[in-house]
Legacy VTK file of the C-alpha trace (Angstrom):
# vtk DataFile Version 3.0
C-alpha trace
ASCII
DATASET POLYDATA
POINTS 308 float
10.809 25.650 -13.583
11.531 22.293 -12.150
14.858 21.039 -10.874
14.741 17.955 -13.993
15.026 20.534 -16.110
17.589 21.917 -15.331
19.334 18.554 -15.499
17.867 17.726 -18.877
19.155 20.768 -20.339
22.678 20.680 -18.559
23.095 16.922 -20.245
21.914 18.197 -23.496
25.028 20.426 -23.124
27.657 18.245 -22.152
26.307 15.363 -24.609
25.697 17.997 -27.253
22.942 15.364 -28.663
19.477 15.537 -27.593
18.955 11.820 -29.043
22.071 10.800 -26.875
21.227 13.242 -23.668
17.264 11.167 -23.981
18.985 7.356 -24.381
21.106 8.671 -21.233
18.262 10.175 -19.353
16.241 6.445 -20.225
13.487 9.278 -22.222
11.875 9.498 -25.327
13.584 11.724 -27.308
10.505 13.880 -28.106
10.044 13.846 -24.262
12.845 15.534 -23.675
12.689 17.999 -26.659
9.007 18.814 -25.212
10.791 19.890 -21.628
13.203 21.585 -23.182
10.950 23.919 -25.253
8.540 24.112 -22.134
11.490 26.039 -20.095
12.362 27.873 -23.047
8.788 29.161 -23.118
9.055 30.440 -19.403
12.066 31.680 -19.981
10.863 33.728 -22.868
14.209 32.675 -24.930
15.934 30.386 -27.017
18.480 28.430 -24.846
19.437 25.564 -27.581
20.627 25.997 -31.489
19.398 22.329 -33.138
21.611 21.707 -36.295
22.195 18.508 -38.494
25.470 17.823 -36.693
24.057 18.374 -33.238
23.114 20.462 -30.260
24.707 23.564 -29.147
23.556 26.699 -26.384
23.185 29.831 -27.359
24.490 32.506 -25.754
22.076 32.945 -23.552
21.960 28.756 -22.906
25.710 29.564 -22.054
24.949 32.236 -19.536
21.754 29.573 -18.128
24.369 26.737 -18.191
26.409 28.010 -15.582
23.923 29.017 -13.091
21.863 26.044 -13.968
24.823 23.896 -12.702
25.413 26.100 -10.330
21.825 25.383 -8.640
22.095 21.807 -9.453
25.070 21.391 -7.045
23.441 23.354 -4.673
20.600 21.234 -4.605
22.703 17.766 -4.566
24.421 19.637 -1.398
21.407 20.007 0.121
20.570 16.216 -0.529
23.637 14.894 1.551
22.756 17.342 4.351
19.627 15.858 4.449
21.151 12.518 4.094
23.927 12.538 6.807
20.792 14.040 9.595
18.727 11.224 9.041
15.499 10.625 10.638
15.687 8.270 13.972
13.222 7.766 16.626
10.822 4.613 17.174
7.146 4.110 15.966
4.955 1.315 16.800
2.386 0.308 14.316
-0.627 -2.615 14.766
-1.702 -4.644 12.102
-4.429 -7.343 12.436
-3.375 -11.058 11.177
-4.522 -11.337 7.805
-3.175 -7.661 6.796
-0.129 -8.516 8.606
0.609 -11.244 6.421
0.463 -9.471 3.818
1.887 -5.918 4.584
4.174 -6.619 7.540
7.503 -7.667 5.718
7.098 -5.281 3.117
6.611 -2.468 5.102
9.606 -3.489 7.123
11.656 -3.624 3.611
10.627 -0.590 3.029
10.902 1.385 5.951
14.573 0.328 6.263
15.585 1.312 2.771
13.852 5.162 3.238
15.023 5.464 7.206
17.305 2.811 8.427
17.430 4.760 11.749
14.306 4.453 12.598
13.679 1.513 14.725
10.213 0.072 13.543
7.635 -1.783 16.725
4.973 -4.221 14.616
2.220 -5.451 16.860
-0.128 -8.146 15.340
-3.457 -7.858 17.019
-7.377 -8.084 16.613
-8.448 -4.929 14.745
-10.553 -3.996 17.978
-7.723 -4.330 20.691
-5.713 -2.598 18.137
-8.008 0.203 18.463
-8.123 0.158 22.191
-4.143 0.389 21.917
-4.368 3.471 20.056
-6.593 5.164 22.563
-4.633 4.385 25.343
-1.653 5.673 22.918
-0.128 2.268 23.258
0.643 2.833 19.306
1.373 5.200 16.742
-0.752 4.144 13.955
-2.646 1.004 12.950
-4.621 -0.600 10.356
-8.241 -0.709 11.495
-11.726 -2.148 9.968
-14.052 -0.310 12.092
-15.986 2.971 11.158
-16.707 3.954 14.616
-13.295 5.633 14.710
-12.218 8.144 17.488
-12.578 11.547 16.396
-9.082 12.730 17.282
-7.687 10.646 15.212
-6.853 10.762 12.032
-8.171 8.052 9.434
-7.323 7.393 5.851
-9.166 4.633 3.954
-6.334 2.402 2.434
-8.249 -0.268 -0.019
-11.224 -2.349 -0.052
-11.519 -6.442 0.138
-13.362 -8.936 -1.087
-14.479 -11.583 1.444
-13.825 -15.641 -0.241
-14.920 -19.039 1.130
-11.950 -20.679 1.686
-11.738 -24.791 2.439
-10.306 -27.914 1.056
-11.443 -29.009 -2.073
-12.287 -32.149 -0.869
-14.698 -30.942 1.745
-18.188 -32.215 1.495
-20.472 -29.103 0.721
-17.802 -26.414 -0.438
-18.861 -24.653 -3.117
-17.186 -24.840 -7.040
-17.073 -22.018 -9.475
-15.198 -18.430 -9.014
-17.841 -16.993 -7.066
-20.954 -17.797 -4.867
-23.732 -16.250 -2.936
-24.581 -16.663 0.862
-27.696 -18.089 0.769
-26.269 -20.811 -0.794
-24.006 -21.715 2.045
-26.214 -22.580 4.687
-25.357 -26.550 5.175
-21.258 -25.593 5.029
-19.532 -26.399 8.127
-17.670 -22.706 8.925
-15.059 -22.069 11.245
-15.223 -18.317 12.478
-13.907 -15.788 14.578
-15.704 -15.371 17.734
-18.418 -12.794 17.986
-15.817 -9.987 19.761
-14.177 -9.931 15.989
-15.471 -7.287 14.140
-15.689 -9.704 10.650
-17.749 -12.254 12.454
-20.334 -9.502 12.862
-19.992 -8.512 9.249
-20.890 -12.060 8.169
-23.348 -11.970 10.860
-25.290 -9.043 9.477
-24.749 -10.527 5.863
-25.928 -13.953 6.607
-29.091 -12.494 8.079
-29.639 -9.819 5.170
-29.493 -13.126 3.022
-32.041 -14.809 5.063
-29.237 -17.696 6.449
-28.604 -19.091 9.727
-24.566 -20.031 9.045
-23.731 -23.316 10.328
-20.766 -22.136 12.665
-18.821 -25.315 13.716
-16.167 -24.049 15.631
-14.985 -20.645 16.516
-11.282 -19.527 16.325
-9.851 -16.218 17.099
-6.170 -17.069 16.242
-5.756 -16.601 12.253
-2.317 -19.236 12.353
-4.863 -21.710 14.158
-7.906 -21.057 12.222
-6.213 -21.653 9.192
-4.392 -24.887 10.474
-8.375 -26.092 11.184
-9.380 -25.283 7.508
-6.428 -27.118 5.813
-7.363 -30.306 8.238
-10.411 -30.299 6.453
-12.430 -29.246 10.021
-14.365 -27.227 7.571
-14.033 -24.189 5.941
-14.363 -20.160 6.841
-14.802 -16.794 4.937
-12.141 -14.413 4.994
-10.306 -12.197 2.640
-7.896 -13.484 0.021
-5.000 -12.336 2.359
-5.860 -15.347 5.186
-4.000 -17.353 2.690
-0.991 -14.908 1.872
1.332 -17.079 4.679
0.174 -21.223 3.282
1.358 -22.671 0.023
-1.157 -25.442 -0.040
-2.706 -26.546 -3.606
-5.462 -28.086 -1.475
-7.257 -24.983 -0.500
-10.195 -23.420 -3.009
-11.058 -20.157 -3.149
-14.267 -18.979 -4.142
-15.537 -14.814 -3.978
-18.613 -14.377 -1.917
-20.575 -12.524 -4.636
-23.371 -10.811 -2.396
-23.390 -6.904 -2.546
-21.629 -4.978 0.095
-20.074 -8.368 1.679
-16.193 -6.986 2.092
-14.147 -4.917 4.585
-12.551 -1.647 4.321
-8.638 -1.381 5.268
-8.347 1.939 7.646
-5.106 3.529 8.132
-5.731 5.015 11.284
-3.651 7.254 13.723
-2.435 9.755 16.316
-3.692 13.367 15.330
-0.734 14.761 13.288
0.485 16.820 16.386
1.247 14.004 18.455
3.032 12.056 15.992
6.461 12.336 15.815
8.319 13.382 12.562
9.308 9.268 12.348
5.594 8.384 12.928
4.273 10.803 9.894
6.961 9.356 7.767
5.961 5.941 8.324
2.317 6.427 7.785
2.887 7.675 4.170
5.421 4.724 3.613
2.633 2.411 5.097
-0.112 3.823 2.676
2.674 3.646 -0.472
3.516 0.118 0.348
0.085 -0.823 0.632
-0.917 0.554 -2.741
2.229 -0.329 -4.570
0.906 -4.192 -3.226
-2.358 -3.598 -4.579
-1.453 -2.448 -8.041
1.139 -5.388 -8.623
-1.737 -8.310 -7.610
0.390 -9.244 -4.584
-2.796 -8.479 -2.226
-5.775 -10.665 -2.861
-8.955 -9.436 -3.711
-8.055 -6.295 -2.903
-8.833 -3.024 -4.833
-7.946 0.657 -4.029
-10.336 2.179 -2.011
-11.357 5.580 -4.061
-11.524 8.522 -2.873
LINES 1 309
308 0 1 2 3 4 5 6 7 8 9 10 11 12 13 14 15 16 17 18 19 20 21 22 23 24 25 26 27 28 29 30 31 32 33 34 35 36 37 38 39 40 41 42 43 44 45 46 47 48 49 50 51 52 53 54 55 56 57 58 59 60 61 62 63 64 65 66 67 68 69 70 71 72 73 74 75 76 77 78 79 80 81 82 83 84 85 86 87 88 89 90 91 92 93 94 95 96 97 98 99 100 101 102 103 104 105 106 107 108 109 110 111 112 113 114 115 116 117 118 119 120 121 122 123 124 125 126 127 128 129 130 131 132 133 134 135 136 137 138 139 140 141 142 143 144 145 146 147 148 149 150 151 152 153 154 155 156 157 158 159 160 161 162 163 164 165 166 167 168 169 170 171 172 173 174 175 176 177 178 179 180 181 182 183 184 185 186 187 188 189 190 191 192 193 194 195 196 197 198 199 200 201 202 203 204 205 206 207 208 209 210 211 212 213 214 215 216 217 218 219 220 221 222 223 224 225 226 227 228 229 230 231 232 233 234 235 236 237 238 239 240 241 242 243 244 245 246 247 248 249 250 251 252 253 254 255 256 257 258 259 260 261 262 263 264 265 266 267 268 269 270 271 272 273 274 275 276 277 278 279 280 281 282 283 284 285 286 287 288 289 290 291 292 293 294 295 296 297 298 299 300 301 302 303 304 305 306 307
Protein backbone atom coordinates (compact mmCIF):
# COMPACT_ATOMS: atom_id res chain seq x y z
CA UNK A 1 0.00 0.00 0.00
CA UNK A 2 1.51 3.22 -1.09
CA UNK A 3 0.87 6.64 0.39
CA UNK A 4 -0.74 7.88 -3.50
CA UNK A 5 -3.17 5.68 -2.84
CA UNK A 6 -4.39 6.60 -0.25
CA UNK A 7 -4.72 10.07 -1.76
CA UNK A 8 -6.29 8.76 -4.93
CA UNK A 9 -8.91 7.07 -3.11
CA UNK A 10 -9.56 9.94 -0.47
CA UNK A 11 -10.20 12.39 -3.74
CA UNK A 12 -12.35 9.83 -5.30
CA UNK A 13 -14.41 10.41 -2.11
CA UNK A 14 -14.65 13.94 -1.76
CA UNK A 15 -15.08 14.40 -5.73
CA UNK A 16 -17.41 11.43 -5.76
CA UNK A 17 -16.27 11.08 -9.64
CA UNK A 18 -13.46 8.97 -10.58
CA UNK A 19 -13.38 10.85 -14.14
CA UNK A 20 -13.26 14.20 -12.10
CA UNK A 21 -10.88 12.81 -9.05
CA UNK A 22 -8.31 11.57 -12.51
CA UNK A 23 -8.70 15.27 -14.47
CA UNK A 24 -7.81 16.60 -10.78
CA UNK A 25 -5.06 14.19 -10.07
CA UNK A 26 -3.65 15.24 -14.03
CA UNK A 27 -4.29 10.90 -14.59
CA UNK A 28 -5.82 8.83 -16.97
CA UNK A 29 -8.89 7.85 -15.79
CA UNK A 30 -8.24 4.10 -16.27
CA UNK A 31 -4.98 4.87 -14.33
CA UNK A 32 -6.56 5.68 -11.53
CA UNK A 33 -9.39 3.04 -11.65
CA UNK A 34 -6.32 0.44 -12.04
CA UNK A 35 -4.84 1.83 -8.43
CA UNK A 36 -7.86 1.81 -7.03
CA UNK A 37 -8.72 -1.88 -7.72
CA UNK A 38 -4.95 -2.75 -6.97
CA UNK A 39 -5.55 -1.60 -3.11
CA UNK A 40 -8.79 -3.12 -3.14
CA UNK A 41 -7.08 -6.40 -4.03
CA UNK A 42 -4.66 -6.11 -0.94
CA UNK A 43 -7.16 -5.15 1.00
CA UNK A 44 -9.20 -8.17 0.16
CA UNK A 45 -12.49 -5.79 -0.11
CA UNK A 46 -14.56 -3.62 -2.01
CA UNK A 47 -13.88 0.02 -0.86
CA UNK A 48 -15.87 1.91 -3.88
CA UNK A 49 -19.70 1.32 -5.24
CA UNK A 50 -19.37 2.64 -9.22
CA UNK A 51 -22.96 3.67 -10.37
CA UNK A 52 -24.23 5.70 -13.48
CA UNK A 53 -24.57 8.83 -11.35
CA UNK A 54 -21.20 8.45 -9.69
CA UNK A 55 -18.84 7.18 -7.05
CA UNK A 56 -19.66 6.36 -3.58
CA UNK A 57 -17.61 4.15 -0.46
CA UNK A 58 -18.91 1.44 0.90
CA UNK A 59 -19.07 0.86 4.23
CA UNK A 60 -16.06 -0.43 4.62
CA UNK A 61 -14.48 2.61 2.12
CA UNK A 62 -16.19 4.74 4.94
CA UNK A 63 -14.44 3.05 7.80
CA UNK A 64 -10.85 3.20 5.29
CA UNK A 65 -11.73 6.90 4.60
CA UNK A 66 -11.20 8.06 7.91
CA UNK A 67 -8.06 6.40 8.81
CA UNK A 68 -6.82 6.89 5.34
CA UNK A 69 -7.04 10.69 6.04
CA UNK A 70 -6.08 10.18 9.14
CA UNK A 71 -2.50 8.78 7.90
CA UNK A 72 -2.42 11.25 5.18
CA UNK A 73 -2.18 14.15 7.69
CA UNK A 74 0.13 12.35 9.57
CA UNK A 75 2.35 11.99 6.83
CA UNK A 76 2.00 15.82 5.54
CA UNK A 77 3.00 16.50 9.41
CA UNK A 78 5.85 14.67 9.08
CA UNK A 79 6.75 16.61 5.77
CA UNK A 80 6.90 20.12 7.54
CA UNK A 81 8.99 18.59 10.34
CA UNK A 82 11.25 17.60 7.91
CA UNK A 83 10.90 20.85 6.20
CA UNK A 84 11.39 23.40 9.08
CA UNK A 85 15.01 21.05 10.17
CA UNK A 86 16.46 21.51 6.98
CA UNK A 87 19.73 20.25 5.94
CA UNK A 88 22.78 22.93 6.35
CA UNK A 89 26.39 22.39 6.34
CA UNK A 90 28.98 23.18 3.39
CA UNK A 91 30.30 20.78 0.61
CA UNK A 92 32.90 21.53 -1.84
CA UNK A 93 32.71 19.87 -5.15
CA UNK A 94 35.52 20.06 -8.30
CA UNK A 95 34.57 20.05 -11.68
CA UNK A 96 37.07 20.24 -14.61
CA UNK A 97 36.39 23.20 -17.30
CA UNK A 98 34.50 21.72 -19.96
CA UNK A 99 32.04 19.75 -17.42
CA UNK A 100 31.88 22.85 -15.51
CA UNK A 101 30.42 24.65 -18.22
CA UNK A 102 28.05 22.60 -18.58
CA UNK A 103 26.96 21.25 -15.09
CA UNK A 104 28.09 24.06 -12.78
CA UNK A 105 25.00 26.49 -12.93
CA UNK A 106 22.63 23.83 -13.00
CA UNK A 107 23.78 22.08 -10.22
CA UNK A 108 23.85 25.32 -8.32
CA UNK A 109 19.97 25.80 -9.43
CA UNK A 110 19.37 22.84 -8.22
CA UNK A 111 21.00 22.43 -5.11
CA UNK A 112 19.37 25.67 -3.88
CA UNK A 113 15.83 24.69 -4.72
CA UNK A 114 16.27 20.98 -2.71
CA UNK A 115 18.59 22.62 0.31
CA UNK A 116 18.86 26.32 0.32
CA UNK A 117 20.89 25.94 3.57
CA UNK A 118 23.44 24.33 2.35
CA UNK A 119 26.17 26.56 1.29
CA UNK A 120 27.62 24.97 -2.00
CA UNK A 121 32.04 25.45 -2.67
CA UNK A 122 32.54 24.83 -6.78
CA UNK A 123 36.18 24.50 -7.64
CA UNK A 124 37.02 24.43 -11.44
CA UNK A 125 40.19 22.50 -11.88
CA UNK A 126 42.21 19.97 -14.14
CA UNK A 127 40.62 16.54 -13.60
CA UNK A 128 44.13 15.38 -12.15
CA UNK A 129 44.67 18.22 -9.48
CA UNK A 130 41.10 17.63 -8.81
CA UNK A 131 42.00 14.24 -7.85
CA UNK A 132 44.98 15.21 -5.81
CA UNK A 133 42.39 17.59 -3.91
CA UNK A 134 40.33 14.77 -3.01
CA UNK A 135 43.16 12.81 -1.52
CA UNK A 136 44.37 15.40 0.48
CA UNK A 137 40.44 15.80 1.39
CA UNK A 138 40.64 19.28 0.03
CA UNK A 139 36.99 18.31 -1.46
CA UNK A 140 34.00 16.43 -0.99
CA UNK A 141 33.33 15.01 -4.29
CA UNK A 142 34.41 15.70 -7.87
CA UNK A 143 33.93 14.82 -11.37
CA UNK A 144 36.95 12.82 -12.53
CA UNK A 145 38.14 11.13 -16.03
CA UNK A 146 40.70 8.88 -14.70
CA UNK A 147 40.30 5.05 -13.96
CA UNK A 148 43.16 4.83 -11.68
CA UNK A 149 40.85 5.92 -8.87
CA UNK A 150 41.77 5.63 -5.10
CA UNK A 151 40.30 2.71 -3.61
CA UNK A 152 38.67 4.42 -0.64
CA UNK A 153 36.76 6.23 -2.55
CA UNK A 154 33.77 5.83 -3.88
CA UNK A 155 33.18 6.16 -7.80
CA UNK A 156 30.07 6.20 -9.87
CA UNK A 157 30.34 6.41 -13.68
CA UNK A 158 28.05 9.42 -14.68
CA UNK A 159 27.91 9.36 -18.77
CA UNK A 160 30.12 8.86 -21.61
CA UNK A 161 31.43 11.59 -24.38
CA UNK A 162 32.16 11.79 -27.63
CA UNK A 163 35.41 13.61 -28.50
CA UNK A 164 34.71 16.43 -31.86
CA UNK A 165 37.24 18.47 -33.88
CA UNK A 166 36.34 21.73 -33.24
CA UNK A 167 37.80 24.96 -35.47
CA UNK A 168 36.65 27.71 -37.66
CA UNK A 169 35.15 26.88 -40.71
CA UNK A 170 37.34 28.86 -42.53
CA UNK A 171 40.47 27.14 -41.39
CA UNK A 172 42.62 25.67 -44.06
CA UNK A 173 42.59 21.77 -43.51
CA UNK A 174 39.49 21.32 -41.09
CA UNK A 175 37.59 18.66 -41.94
CA UNK A 176 33.62 18.82 -43.49
CA UNK A 177 30.98 16.25 -42.93
CA UNK A 178 29.37 15.09 -39.37
CA UNK A 179 32.07 12.87 -38.57
CA UNK A 180 35.79 11.99 -39.35
CA UNK A 181 38.53 9.60 -38.54
CA UNK A 182 42.07 10.37 -37.07
CA UNK A 183 44.15 9.30 -39.57
CA UNK A 184 42.77 11.72 -41.59
CA UNK A 185 43.88 14.62 -39.50
CA UNK A 186 47.43 14.50 -39.64
CA UNK A 187 48.27 17.98 -41.61
CA UNK A 188 45.54 19.97 -39.09
CA UNK A 189 47.14 22.51 -37.04
CA UNK A 190 45.78 21.36 -33.23
CA UNK A 191 45.91 23.27 -30.23
CA UNK A 192 46.05 20.86 -27.10
CA UNK A 193 46.30 20.52 -23.58
CA UNK A 194 49.69 19.91 -22.37
CA UNK A 195 50.84 16.39 -21.80
CA UNK A 196 50.03 16.61 -17.67
CA UNK A 197 46.13 16.62 -18.99
CA UNK A 198 44.81 13.41 -18.89
CA UNK A 199 42.81 14.01 -22.59
CA UNK A 200 46.03 14.94 -24.26
CA UNK A 201 47.18 11.42 -23.43
CA UNK A 202 43.93 9.96 -24.65
CA UNK A 203 44.48 11.56 -28.07
CA UNK A 204 47.98 10.62 -27.66
CA UNK A 205 47.32 6.91 -27.41
CA UNK A 206 44.56 7.32 -30.20
CA UNK A 207 46.66 9.15 -32.64
CA UNK A 208 49.28 6.45 -32.34
CA UNK A 209 46.69 3.42 -32.46
CA UNK A 210 45.74 5.25 -35.83
CA UNK A 211 49.22 5.31 -37.01
CA UNK A 212 49.37 9.56 -36.82
CA UNK A 213 51.88 11.85 -35.59
CA UNK A 214 49.23 14.98 -34.67
CA UNK A 215 50.54 18.19 -35.74
CA UNK A 216 50.34 19.95 -32.20
CA UNK A 217 50.80 23.75 -32.80
CA UNK A 218 50.44 25.13 -29.60
CA UNK A 219 49.61 23.75 -26.25
CA UNK A 220 47.04 25.35 -23.84
CA UNK A 221 46.00 24.18 -20.50
CA UNK A 222 43.40 26.97 -19.79
CA UNK A 223 39.95 25.82 -21.54
CA UNK A 224 38.67 29.96 -21.61
CA UNK A 225 42.15 30.52 -23.46
CA UNK A 226 42.26 27.53 -25.58
CA UNK A 227 39.07 28.23 -26.88
CA UNK A 228 39.79 32.05 -27.45
CA UNK A 229 42.95 30.47 -29.76
CA UNK A 230 40.48 28.24 -31.79
CA UNK A 231 37.90 31.00 -32.56
CA UNK A 232 41.10 33.29 -33.77
CA UNK A 233 41.48 30.79 -36.24
CA UNK A 234 45.17 29.70 -34.47
CA UNK A 235 43.90 26.34 -35.44
CA UNK A 236 41.71 23.98 -34.17
CA UNK A 237 41.62 21.18 -31.12
CA UNK A 238 39.58 18.01 -30.16
CA UNK A 239 37.50 18.10 -27.26
CA UNK A 240 34.06 17.11 -26.23
CA UNK A 241 30.94 18.89 -27.43
CA UNK A 242 30.79 20.62 -23.95
CA UNK A 243 34.22 22.94 -24.77
CA UNK A 244 31.69 24.89 -26.64
CA UNK A 245 28.71 24.93 -24.03
CA UNK A 246 30.06 28.75 -22.77
CA UNK A 247 30.66 30.52 -26.89
CA UNK A 248 27.79 31.42 -29.15
CA UNK A 249 29.88 31.70 -32.24
CA UNK A 250 28.28 30.48 -35.75
CA UNK A 251 31.91 30.33 -36.89
CA UNK A 252 32.96 27.24 -35.12
CA UNK A 253 32.34 23.52 -36.90
CA UNK A 254 31.94 20.62 -35.21
CA UNK A 255 32.75 17.42 -36.52
CA UNK A 256 32.60 13.70 -34.25
CA UNK A 257 35.89 11.93 -34.26
CA UNK A 258 34.47 8.60 -35.50
CA UNK A 259 37.42 6.17 -34.42
CA UNK A 260 36.36 3.37 -31.90
CA UNK A 261 36.92 3.90 -28.27
CA UNK A 262 38.07 7.74 -28.89
CA UNK A 263 35.80 9.43 -25.88
CA UNK A 264 36.04 10.01 -22.09
CA UNK A 265 34.11 8.69 -19.29
CA UNK A 266 32.51 11.33 -16.70
CA UNK A 267 33.38 9.84 -12.99
CA UNK A 268 31.49 10.99 -10.10
CA UNK A 269 33.94 10.40 -7.61
CA UNK A 270 34.08 10.86 -3.73
CA UNK A 271 34.78 10.61 0.00
CA UNK A 272 33.86 6.98 1.25
CA UNK A 273 30.22 7.39 2.44
CA UNK A 274 31.42 7.59 6.17
CA UNK A 275 33.26 10.64 5.82
CA UNK A 276 30.79 12.50 3.97
CA UNK A 277 28.59 14.51 5.70
CA UNK A 278 24.73 14.11 5.44
CA UNK A 279 24.98 17.59 3.04
CA UNK A 280 27.81 15.93 1.00
CA UNK A 281 25.63 12.53 0.26
CA UNK A 282 22.77 14.74 -0.63
CA UNK A 283 24.61 16.63 -3.07
CA UNK A 284 26.20 13.75 -4.80
CA UNK A 285 22.76 12.26 -5.74
CA UNK A 286 21.57 15.84 -6.82
CA UNK A 287 24.90 16.04 -8.86
CA UNK A 288 24.27 12.58 -10.61
CA UNK A 289 20.25 13.68 -11.18
CA UNK A 290 21.26 16.93 -12.67
CA UNK A 291 23.70 15.41 -14.78
CA UNK A 292 21.33 12.87 -16.26
CA UNK A 293 18.30 15.06 -16.38
CA UNK A 294 21.05 17.27 -18.84
CA UNK A 295 21.75 14.33 -20.77
CA UNK A 296 18.26 13.17 -21.54
CA UNK A 297 17.01 16.78 -22.59
CA UNK A 298 20.18 17.22 -25.35
CA UNK A 299 21.52 20.10 -23.24
CA UNK A 300 25.02 18.11 -22.91
CA UNK A 301 26.79 17.51 -26.16
CA UNK A 302 27.68 14.33 -27.35
CA UNK A 303 27.02 12.94 -24.35
CA UNK A 304 25.18 9.60 -23.63
CA UNK A 305 24.39 7.82 -20.29
CA UNK A 306 26.98 5.73 -19.27
CA UNK A 307 25.16 2.11 -18.64
CA UNK A 308 25.46 0.26 -16.08
Amino acid sequence: MELRQLRYFVKICELRSMGRAALELDLATSALSQQISRLESELSTRLLQRSSTGVTPTDAGLAFLQQAQLTLRHADEAVRAAQQARLSGHVSIGLPPTTASVLGVPLMQAMRERYPEVRLHLVESLSGHLGAMLNARQLDLAVLFQTDVARRWSVLPLLDEKLFVIGRADLPGLPTGRQVRLARLGELPLIMPSASHGLRATLEAAFARARVVPRVVAEIDGLAMLMDAVRAGQGATIQPGAATARLADERLVQVRIADAQVGRRNLLASLSDDELSPAALAARVVLADVARRLVREGRWAGATLHEN
